[in-house]
Backbone of each chain as ProteinMPNN parsed JSONL, in Angstrom:
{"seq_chain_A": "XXXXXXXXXXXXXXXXXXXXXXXXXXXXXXXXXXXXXXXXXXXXXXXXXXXXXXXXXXXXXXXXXXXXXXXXXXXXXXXXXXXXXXXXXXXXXXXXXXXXXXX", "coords_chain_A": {"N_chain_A": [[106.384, 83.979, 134.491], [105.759, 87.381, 133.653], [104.383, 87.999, 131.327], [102.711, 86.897, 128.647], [103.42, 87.283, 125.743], [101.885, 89.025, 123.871], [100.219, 89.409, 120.27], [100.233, 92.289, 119.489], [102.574, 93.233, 120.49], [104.545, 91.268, 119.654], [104.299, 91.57, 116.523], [105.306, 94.48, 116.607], [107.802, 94.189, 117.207], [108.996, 92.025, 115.735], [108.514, 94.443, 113.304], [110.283, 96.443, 114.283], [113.349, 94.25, 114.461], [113.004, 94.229, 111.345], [113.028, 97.197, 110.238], [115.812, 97.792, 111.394], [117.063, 96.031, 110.234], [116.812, 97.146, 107.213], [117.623, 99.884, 107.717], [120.19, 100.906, 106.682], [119.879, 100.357, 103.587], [117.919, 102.231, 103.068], [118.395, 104.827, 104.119], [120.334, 105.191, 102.672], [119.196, 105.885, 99.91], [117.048, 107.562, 100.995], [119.139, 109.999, 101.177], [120.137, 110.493, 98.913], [117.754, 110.596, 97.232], [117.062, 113.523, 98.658], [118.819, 114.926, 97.979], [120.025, 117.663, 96.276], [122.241, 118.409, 94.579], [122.001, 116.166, 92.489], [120.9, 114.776, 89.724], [117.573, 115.531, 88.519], [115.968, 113.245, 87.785], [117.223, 111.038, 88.968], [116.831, 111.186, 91.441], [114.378, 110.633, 91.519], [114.262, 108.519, 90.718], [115.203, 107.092, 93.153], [113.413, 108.368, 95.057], [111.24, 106.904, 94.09], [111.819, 104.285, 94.737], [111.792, 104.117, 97.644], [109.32, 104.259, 98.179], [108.696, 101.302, 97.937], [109.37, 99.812, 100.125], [108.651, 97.827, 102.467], [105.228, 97.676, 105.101], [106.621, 96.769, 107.362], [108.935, 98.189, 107.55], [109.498, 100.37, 107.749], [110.136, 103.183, 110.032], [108.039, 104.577, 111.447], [105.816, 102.7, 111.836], [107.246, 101.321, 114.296], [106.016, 101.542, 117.569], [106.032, 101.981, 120.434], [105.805, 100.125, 123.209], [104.324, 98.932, 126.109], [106.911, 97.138, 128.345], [105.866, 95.023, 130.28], [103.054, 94.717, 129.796], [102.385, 95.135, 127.761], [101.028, 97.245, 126.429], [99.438, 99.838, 124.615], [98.988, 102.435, 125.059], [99.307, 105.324, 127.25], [101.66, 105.353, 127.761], [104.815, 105.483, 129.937], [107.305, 106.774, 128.775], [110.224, 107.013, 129.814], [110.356, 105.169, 131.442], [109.127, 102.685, 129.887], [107.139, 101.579, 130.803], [103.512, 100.764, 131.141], [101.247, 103.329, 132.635], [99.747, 102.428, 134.955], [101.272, 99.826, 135.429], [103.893, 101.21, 135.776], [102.809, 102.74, 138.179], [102.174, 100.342, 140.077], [104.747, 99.383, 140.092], [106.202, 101.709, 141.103], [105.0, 102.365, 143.048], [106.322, 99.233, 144.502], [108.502, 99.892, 145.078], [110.401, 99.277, 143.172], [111.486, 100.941, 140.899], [114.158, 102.951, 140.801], [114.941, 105.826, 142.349], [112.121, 106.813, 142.123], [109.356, 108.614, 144.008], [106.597, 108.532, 146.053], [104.953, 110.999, 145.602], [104.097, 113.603, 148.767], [102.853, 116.269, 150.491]], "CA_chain_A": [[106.504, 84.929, 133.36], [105.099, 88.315, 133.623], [103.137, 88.765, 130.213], [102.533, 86.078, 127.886], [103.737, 88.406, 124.812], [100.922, 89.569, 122.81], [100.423, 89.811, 118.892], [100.551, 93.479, 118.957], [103.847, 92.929, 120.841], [104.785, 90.381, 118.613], [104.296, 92.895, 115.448], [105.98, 95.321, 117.086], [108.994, 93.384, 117.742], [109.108, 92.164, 113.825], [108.885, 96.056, 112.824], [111.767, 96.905, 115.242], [114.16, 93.95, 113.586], [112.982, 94.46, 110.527], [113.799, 98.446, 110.627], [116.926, 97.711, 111.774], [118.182, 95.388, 108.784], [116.787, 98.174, 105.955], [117.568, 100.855, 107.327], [121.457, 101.254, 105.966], [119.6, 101.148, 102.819], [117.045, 103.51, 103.219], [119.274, 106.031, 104.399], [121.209, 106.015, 101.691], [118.06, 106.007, 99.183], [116.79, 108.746, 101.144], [119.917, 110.568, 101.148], [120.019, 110.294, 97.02], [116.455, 111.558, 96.988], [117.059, 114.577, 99.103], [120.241, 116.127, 97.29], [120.057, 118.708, 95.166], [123.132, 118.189, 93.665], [121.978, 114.945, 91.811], [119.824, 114.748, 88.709], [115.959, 114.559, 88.851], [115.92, 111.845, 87.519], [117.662, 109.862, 89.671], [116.056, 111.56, 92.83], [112.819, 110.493, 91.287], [113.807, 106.996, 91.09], [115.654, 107.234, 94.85], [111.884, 107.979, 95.456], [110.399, 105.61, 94.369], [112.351, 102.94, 95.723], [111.632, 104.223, 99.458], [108.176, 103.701, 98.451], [108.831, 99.933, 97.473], [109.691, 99.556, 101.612], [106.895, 97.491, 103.295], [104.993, 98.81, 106.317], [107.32, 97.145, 109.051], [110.442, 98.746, 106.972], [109.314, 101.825, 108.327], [110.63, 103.542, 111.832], [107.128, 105.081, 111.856], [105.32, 102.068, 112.636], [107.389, 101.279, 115.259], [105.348, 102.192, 118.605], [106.892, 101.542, 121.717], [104.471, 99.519, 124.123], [104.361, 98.823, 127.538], [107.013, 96.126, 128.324], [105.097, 94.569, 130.744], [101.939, 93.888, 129.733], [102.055, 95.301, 125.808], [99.925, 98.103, 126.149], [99.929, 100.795, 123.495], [98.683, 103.824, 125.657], [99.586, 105.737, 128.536], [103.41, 104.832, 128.082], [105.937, 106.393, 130.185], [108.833, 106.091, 128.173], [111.443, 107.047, 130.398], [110.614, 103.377, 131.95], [108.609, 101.589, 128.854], [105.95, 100.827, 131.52], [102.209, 102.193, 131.036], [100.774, 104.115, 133.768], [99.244, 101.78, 136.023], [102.607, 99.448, 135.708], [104.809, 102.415, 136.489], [102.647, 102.756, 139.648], [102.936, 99.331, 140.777], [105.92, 99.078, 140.404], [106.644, 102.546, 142.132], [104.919, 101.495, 145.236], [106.999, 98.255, 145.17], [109.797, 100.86, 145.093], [110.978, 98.999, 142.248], [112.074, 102.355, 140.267], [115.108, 103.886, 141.719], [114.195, 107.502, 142.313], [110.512, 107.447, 142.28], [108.724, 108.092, 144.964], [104.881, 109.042, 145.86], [104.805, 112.841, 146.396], [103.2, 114.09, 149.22], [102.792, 117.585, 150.622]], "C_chain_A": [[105.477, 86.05, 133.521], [103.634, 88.394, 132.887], [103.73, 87.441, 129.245], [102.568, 87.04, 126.584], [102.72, 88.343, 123.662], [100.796, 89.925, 121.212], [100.678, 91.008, 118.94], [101.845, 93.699, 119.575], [104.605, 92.207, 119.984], [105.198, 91.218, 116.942], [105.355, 93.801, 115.503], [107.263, 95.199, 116.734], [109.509, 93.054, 116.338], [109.417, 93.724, 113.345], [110.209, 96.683, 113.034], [112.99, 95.842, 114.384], [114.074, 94.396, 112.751], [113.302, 95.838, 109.91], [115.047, 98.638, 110.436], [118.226, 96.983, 110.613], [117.875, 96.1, 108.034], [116.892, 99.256, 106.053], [119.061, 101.204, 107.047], [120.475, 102.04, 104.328], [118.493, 101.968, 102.355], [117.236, 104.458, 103.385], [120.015, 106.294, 103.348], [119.824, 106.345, 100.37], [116.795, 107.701, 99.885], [117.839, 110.266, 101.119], [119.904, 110.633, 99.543], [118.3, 111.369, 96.715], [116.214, 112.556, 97.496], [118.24, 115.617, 98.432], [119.972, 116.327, 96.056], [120.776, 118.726, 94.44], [123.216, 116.835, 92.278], [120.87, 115.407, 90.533], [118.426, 114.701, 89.074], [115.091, 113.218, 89.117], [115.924, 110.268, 88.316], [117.125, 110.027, 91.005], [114.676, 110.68, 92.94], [112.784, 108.914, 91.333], [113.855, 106.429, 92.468], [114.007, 106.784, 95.286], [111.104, 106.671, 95.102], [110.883, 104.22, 94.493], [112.459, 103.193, 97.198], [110.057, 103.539, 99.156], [107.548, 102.41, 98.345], [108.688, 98.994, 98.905], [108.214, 98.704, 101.894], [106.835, 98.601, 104.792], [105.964, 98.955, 107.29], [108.936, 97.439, 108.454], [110.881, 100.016, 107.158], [109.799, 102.114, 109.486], [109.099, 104.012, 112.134], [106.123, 104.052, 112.443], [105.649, 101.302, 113.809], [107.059, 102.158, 116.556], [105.562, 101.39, 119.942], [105.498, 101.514, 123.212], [104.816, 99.394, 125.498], [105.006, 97.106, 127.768], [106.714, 95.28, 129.274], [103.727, 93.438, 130.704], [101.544, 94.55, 128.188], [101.315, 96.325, 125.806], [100.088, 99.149, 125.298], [99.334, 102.282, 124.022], [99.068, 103.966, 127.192], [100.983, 104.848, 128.576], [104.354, 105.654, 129.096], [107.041, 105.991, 130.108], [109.986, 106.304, 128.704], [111.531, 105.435, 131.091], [109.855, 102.435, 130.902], [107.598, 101.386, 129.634], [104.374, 101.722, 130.851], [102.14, 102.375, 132.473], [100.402, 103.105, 134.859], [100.324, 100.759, 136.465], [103.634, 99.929, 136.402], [104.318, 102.576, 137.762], [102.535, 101.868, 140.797], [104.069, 99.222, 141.155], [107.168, 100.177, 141.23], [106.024, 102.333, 143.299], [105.617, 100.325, 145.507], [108.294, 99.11, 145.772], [111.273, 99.836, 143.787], [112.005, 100.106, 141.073], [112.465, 103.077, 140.721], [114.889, 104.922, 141.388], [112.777, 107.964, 142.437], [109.923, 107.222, 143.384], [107.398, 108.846, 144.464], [105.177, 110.269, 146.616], [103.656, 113.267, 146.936], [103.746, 115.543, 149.785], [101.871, 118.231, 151.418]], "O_chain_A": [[104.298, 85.695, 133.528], [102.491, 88.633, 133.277], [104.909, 87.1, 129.16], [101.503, 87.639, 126.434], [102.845, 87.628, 122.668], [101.433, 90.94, 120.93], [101.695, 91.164, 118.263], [102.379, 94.649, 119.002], [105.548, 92.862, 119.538], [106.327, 91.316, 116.462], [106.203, 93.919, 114.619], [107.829, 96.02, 116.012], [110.379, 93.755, 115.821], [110.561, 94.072, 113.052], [110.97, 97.245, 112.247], [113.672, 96.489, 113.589], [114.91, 95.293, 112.647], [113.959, 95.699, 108.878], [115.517, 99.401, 109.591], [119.405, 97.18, 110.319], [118.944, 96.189, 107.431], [116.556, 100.008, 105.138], [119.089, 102.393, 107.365], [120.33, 103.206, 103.961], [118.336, 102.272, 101.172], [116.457, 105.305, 102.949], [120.361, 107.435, 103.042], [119.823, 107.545, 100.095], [116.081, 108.497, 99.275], [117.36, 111.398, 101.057], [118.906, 111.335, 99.381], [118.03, 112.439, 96.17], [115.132, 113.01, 97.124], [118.335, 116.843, 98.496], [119.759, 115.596, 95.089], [120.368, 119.052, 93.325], [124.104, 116.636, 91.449], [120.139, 116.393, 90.621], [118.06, 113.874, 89.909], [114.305, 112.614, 89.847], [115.3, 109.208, 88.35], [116.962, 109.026, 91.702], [114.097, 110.217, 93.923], [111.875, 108.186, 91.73], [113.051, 105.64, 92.966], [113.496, 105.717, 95.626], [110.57, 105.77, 95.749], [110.215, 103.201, 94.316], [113.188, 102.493, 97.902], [109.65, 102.536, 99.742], [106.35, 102.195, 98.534], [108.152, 97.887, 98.968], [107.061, 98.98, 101.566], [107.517, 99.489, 105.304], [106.338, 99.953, 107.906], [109.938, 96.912, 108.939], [111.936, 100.612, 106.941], [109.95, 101.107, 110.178], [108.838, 103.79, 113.316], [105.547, 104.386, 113.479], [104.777, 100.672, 114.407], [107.601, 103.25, 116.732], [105.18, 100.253, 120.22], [104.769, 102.31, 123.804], [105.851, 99.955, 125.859], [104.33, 96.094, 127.584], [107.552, 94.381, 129.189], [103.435, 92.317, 131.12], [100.452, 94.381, 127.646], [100.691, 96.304, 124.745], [101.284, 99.435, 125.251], [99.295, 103.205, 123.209], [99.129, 103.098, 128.062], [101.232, 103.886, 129.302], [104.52, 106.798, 128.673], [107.713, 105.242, 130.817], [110.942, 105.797, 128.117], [112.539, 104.736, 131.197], [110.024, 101.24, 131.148], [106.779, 100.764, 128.957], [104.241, 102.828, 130.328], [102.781, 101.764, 133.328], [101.149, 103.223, 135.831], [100.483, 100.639, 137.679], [104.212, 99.395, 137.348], [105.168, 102.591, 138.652], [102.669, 102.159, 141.985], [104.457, 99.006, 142.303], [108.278, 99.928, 141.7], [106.548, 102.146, 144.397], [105.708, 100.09, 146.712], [108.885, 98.865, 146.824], [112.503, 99.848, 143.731], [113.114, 99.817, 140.622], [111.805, 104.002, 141.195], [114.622, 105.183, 140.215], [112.348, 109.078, 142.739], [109.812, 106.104, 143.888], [107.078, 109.406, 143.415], [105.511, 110.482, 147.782], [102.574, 113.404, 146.364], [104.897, 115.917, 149.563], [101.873, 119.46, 151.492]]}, "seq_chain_B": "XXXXXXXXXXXXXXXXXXXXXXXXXXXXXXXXXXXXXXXXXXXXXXXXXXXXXXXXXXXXXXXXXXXXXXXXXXXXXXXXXXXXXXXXXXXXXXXXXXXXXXXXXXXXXXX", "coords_chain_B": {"N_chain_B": [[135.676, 144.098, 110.183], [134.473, 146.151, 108.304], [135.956, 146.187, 106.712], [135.91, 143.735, 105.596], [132.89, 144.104, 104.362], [133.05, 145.868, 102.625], [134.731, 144.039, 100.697], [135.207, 142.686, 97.429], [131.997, 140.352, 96.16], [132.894, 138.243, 95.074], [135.967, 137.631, 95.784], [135.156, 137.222, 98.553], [134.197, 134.806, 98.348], [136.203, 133.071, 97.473], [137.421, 133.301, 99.6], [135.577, 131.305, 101.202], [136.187, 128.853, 99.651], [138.74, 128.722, 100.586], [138.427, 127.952, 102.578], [137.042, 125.787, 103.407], [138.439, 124.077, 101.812], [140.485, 123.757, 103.526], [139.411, 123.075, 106.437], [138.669, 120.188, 105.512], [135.839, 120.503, 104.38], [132.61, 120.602, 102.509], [132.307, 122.653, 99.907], [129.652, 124.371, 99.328], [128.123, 126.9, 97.831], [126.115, 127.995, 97.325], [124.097, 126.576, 98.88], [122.682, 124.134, 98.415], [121.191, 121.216, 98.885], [122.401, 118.608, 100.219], [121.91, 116.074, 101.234], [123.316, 115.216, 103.011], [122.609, 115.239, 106.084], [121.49, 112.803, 106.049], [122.737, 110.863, 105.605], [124.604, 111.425, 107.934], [123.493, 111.171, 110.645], [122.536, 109.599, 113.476], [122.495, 105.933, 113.677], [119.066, 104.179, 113.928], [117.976, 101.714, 114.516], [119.854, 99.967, 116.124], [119.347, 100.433, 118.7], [116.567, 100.486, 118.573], [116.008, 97.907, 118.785], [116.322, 96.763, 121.009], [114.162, 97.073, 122.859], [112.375, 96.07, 124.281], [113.02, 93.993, 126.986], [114.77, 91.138, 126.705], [113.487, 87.872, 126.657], [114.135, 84.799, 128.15], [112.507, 81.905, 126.348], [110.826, 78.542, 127.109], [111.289, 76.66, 125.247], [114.036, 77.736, 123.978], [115.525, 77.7, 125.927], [115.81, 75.337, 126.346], [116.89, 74.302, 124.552], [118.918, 75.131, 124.626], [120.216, 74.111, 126.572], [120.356, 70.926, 126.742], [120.943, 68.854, 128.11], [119.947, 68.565, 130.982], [117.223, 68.164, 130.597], [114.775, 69.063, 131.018], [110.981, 69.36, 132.007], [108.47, 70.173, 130.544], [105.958, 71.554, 132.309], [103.609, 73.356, 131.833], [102.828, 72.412, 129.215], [102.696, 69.893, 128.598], [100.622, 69.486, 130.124], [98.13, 70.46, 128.858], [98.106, 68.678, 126.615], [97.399, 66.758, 127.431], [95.251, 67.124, 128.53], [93.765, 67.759, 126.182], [93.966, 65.01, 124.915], [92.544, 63.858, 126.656], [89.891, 64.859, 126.54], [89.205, 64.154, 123.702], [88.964, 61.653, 123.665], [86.523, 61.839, 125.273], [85.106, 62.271, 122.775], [84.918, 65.239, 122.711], [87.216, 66.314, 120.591], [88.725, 68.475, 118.01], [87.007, 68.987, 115.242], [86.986, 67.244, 112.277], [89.333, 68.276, 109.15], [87.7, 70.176, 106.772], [87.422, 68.442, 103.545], [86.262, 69.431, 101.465], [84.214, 72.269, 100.001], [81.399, 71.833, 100.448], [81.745, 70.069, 103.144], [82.196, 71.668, 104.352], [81.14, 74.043, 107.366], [80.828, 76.758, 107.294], [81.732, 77.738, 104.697], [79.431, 76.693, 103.27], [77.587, 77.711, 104.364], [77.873, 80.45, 103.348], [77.26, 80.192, 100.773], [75.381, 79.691, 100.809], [73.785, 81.862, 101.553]], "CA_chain_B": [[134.516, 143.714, 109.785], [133.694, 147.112, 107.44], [137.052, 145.857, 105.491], [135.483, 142.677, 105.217], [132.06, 144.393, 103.899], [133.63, 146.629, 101.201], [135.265, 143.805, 99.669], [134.234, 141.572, 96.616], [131.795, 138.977, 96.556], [134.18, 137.018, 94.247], [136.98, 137.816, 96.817], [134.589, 136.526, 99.862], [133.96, 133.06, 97.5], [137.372, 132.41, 97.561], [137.868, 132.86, 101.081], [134.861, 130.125, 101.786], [136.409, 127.664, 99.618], [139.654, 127.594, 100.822], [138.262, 127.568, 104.513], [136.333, 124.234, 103.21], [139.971, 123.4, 101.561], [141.63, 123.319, 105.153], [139.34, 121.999, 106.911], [138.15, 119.813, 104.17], [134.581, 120.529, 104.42], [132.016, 120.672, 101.394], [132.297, 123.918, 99.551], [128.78, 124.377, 98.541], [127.949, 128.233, 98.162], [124.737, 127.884, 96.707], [123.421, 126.172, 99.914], [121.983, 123.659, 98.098], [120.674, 120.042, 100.062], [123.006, 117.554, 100.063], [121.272, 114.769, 101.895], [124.58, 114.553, 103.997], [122.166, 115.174, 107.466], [120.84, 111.835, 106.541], [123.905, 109.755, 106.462], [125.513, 111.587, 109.404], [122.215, 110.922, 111.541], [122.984, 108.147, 113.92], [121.435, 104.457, 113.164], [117.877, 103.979, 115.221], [117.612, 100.527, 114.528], [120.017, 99.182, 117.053], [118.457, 100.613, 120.34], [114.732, 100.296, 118.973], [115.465, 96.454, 118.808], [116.874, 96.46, 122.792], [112.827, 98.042, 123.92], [112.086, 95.05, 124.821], [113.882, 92.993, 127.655], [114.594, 89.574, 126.553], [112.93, 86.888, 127.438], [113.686, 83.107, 127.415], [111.353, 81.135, 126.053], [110.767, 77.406, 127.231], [112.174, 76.392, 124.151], [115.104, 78.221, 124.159], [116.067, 77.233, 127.174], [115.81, 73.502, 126.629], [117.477, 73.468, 123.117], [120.276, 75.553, 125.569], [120.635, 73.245, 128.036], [119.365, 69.65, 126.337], [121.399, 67.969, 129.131], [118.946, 68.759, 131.97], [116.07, 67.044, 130.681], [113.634, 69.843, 131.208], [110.055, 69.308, 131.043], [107.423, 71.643, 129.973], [104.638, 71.007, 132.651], [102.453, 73.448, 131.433], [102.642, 71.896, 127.627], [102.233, 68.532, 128.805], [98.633, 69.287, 130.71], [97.618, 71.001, 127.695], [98.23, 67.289, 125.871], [96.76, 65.508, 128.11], [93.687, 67.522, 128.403], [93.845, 67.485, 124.446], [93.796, 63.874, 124.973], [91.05, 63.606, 127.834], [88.826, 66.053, 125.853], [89.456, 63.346, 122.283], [88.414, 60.395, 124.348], [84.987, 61.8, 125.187], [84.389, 62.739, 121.796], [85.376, 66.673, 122.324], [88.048, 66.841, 120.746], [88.438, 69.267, 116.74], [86.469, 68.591, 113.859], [88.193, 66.683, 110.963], [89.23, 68.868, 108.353], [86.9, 70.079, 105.686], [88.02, 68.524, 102.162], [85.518, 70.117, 100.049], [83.036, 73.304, 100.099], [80.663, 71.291, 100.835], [81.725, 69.564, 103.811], [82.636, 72.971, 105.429], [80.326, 74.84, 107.464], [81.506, 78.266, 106.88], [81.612, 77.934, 102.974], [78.157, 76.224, 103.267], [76.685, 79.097, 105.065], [78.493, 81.548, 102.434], [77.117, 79.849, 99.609], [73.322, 79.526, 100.992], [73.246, 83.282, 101.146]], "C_chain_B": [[133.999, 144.569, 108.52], [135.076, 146.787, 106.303], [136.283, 144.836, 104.777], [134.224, 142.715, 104.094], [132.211, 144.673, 102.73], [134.113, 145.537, 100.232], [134.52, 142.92, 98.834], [133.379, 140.728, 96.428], [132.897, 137.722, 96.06], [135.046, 136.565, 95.542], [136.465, 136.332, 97.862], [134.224, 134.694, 99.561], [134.641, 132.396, 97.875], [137.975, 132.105, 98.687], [136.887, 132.034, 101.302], [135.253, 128.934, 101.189], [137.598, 127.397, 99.733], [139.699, 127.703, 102.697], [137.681, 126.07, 103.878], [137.446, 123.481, 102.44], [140.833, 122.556, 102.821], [140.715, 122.984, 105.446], [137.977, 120.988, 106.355], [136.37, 119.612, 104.383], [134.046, 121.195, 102.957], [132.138, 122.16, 100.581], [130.886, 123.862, 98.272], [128.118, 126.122, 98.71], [126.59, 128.379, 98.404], [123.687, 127.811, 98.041], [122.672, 125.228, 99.496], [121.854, 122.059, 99.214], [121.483, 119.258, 99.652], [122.586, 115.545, 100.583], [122.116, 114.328, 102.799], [123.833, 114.25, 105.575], [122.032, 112.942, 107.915], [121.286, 110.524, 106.68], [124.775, 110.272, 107.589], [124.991, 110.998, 110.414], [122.983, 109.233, 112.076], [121.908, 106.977, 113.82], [120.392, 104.209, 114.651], [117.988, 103.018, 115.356], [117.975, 99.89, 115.623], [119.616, 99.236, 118.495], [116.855, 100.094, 120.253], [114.812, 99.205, 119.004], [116.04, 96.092, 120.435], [115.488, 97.137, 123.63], [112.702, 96.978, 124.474], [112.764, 94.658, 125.626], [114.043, 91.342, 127.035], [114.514, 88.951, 127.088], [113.097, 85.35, 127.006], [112.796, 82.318, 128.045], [111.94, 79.685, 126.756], [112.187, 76.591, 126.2], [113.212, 76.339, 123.95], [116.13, 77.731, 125.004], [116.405, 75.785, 127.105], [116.438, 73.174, 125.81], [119.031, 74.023, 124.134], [120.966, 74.267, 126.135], [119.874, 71.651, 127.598], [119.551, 68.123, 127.44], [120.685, 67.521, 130.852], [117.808, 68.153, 131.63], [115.116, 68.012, 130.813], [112.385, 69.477, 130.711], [109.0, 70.317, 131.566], [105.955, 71.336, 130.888], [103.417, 71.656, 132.112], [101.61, 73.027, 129.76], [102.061, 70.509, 127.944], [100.935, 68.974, 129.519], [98.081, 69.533, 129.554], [97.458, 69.728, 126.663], [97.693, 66.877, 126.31], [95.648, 65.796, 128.478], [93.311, 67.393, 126.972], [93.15, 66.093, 124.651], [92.145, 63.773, 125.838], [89.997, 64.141, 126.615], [88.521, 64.534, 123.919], [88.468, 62.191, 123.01], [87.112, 60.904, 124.329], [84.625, 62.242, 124.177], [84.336, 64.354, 121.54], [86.013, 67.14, 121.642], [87.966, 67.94, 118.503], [87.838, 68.796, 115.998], [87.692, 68.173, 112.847], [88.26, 67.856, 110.425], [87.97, 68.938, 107.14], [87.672, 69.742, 104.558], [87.308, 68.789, 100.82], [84.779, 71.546, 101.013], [82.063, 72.579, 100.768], [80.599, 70.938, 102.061], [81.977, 70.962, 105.115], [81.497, 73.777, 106.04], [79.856, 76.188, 107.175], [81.155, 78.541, 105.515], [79.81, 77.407, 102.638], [77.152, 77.223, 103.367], [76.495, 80.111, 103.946], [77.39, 81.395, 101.135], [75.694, 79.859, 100.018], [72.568, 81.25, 100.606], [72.716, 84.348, 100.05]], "O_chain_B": [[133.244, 144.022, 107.716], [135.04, 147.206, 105.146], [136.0, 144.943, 103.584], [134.175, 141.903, 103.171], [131.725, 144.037, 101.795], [134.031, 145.802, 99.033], [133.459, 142.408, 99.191], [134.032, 139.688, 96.512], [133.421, 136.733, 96.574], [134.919, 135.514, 96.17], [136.903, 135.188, 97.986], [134.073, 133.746, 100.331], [134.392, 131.352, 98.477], [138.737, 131.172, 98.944], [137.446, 131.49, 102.254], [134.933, 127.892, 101.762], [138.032, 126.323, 99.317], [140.539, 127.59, 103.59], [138.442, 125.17, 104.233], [137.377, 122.252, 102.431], [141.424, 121.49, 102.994], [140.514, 122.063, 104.654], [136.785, 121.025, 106.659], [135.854, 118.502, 104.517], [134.694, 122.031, 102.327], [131.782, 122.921, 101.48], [130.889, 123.555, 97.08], [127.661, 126.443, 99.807], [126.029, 128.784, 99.423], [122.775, 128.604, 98.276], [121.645, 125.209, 100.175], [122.501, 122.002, 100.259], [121.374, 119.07, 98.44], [122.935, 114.402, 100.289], [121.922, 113.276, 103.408], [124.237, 113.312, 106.262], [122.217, 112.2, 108.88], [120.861, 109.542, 107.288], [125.612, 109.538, 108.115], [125.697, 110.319, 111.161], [123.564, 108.302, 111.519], [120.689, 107.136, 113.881], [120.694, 104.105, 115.84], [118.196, 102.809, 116.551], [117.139, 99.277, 116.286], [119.57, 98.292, 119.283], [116.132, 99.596, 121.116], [113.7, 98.756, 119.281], [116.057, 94.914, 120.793], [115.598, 97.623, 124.756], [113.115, 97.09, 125.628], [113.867, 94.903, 125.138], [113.099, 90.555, 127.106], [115.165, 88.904, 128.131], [112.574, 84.761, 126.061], [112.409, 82.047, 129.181], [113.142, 79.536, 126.974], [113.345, 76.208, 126.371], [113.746, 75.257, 123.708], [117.302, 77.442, 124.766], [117.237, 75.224, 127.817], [116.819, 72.004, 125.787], [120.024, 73.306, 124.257], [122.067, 73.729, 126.012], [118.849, 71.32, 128.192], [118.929, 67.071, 127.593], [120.883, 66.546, 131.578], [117.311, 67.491, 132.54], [114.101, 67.357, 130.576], [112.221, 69.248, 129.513], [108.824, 70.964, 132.598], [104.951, 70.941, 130.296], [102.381, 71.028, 131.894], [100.472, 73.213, 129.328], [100.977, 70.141, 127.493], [100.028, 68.324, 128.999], [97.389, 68.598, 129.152], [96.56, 69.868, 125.834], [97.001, 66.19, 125.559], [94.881, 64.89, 128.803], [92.29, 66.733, 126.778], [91.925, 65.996, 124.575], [90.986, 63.644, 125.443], [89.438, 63.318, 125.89], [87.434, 64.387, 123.361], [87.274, 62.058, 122.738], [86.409, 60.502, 123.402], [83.562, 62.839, 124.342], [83.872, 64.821, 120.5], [85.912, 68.365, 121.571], [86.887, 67.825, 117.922], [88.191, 67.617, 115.965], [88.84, 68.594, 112.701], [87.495, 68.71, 110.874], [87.414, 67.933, 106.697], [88.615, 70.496, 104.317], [87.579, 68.524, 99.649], [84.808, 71.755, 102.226], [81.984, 72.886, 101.957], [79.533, 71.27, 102.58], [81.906, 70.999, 106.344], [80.768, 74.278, 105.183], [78.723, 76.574, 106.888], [80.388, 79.448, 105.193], [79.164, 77.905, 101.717], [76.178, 77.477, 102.658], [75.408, 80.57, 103.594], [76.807, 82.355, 100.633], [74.894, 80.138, 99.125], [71.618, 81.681, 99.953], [72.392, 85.483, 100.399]]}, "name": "protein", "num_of_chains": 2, "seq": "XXXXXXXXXXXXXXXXXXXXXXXXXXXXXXXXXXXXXXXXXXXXXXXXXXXXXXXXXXXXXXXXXXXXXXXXXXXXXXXXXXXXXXXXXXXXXXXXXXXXXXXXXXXXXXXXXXXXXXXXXXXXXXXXXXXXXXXXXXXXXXXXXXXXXXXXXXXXXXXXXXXXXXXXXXXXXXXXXXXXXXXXXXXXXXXXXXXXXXXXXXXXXXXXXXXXXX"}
């Protein structure tokens, strides 16, 4: 096994389901609280039932780690790897298309 | 286009709502916010839960497949060092069942 999956992986991973099952209705609760055509009123409650959401109900605390080894910096998200991953695994030649540019 | 200029606003009204007649789109003049962006918007949820690769677990695998017999070598050392470690007297502290008996709360409370 690569990576023994890490709490802040772990977290993560919770946030991401969890996201995923509230956000139907969050969308529509934000959709209600953005139209103009509706009462104040009811905008105002819209609002404050987004703000009822917990943290991992949010898309914002989802932060896309390094699936590898979990790391939360130096991502390169076209492959999920961080930096020093991505370059392992481009010298294995693991990552079709990348090579080491020389000149 | 200078026909188009000269004529009414009224006029020009009527031609935007029966273009949003045919092709039945909202006839909102005003421009006001509808919130429509934010149910058109496509759903994040189901890609951000595929970042990950999945991985099976031990577990998983064994409740899968219960016919194989699988065993967990690195769980079992972990027991049996558990064990070794008990025998000489290493092994956790009982539970605390009071304040008192706890070190932590002991400490807390001296301060």
């Amino acid at each position: 096994m690569p990576f023994g999956k890490n709490a802040r992986v772990l977290r993560d991973i919770k946030a991401r389901v969890e996201v995923q099952d509230s956000e139907v209705l969050r969308r529509a609760y934000i959709a209600v609280a953005r139209n103009e055509t509706l009462p104040s009123q009811v905008r105002y409650q819209a609002q404050l039932q987004l703000n009822n959401f917990t943290k991992y109900q949010r898309p914002t605390t989802v932060k896309n780690r390094c699936t590898e080894t979990g790391r939360g910096r130096g991502i390169l998200s076209k492959w999920g790897l961080c930096r020093y991953q991505f370059r392992l695994k481009a010298l294995k030649g693991e990552l079709p298309g990348v090579v080491k540019a020389t000149w | 286009m200078s026909a188009l200029l000269t004529c009414a606003r009224s006029r020009l009204l009527e031609l935007t709502r029966l273009r949003c007649d045919i092709f039945s789109t909202l006839y909102n003049p005003l421009g006001l916010r509808t919130g429509a962006k934010y149910l058109r918007a496509r759903l994040r949820g189901p890609s951000m839960v595929q970042y990950y690769p999945k991985q099976l677990s031990f577990k998983e695998l064994s409740r899968a497949m219960p016919e194989l017999k699988l065993v967990n070598f690195e769980e079992e050392q972990r027991l049996f060092d558990v064990a070794e470690r008990k025998k000489r007297g290493k092994g956790a502290p009982k539970k605390a069942k009071s304040p008192e008996e706890s070190r932590r709360l002991a400490k807390k409370k001296r301060k």
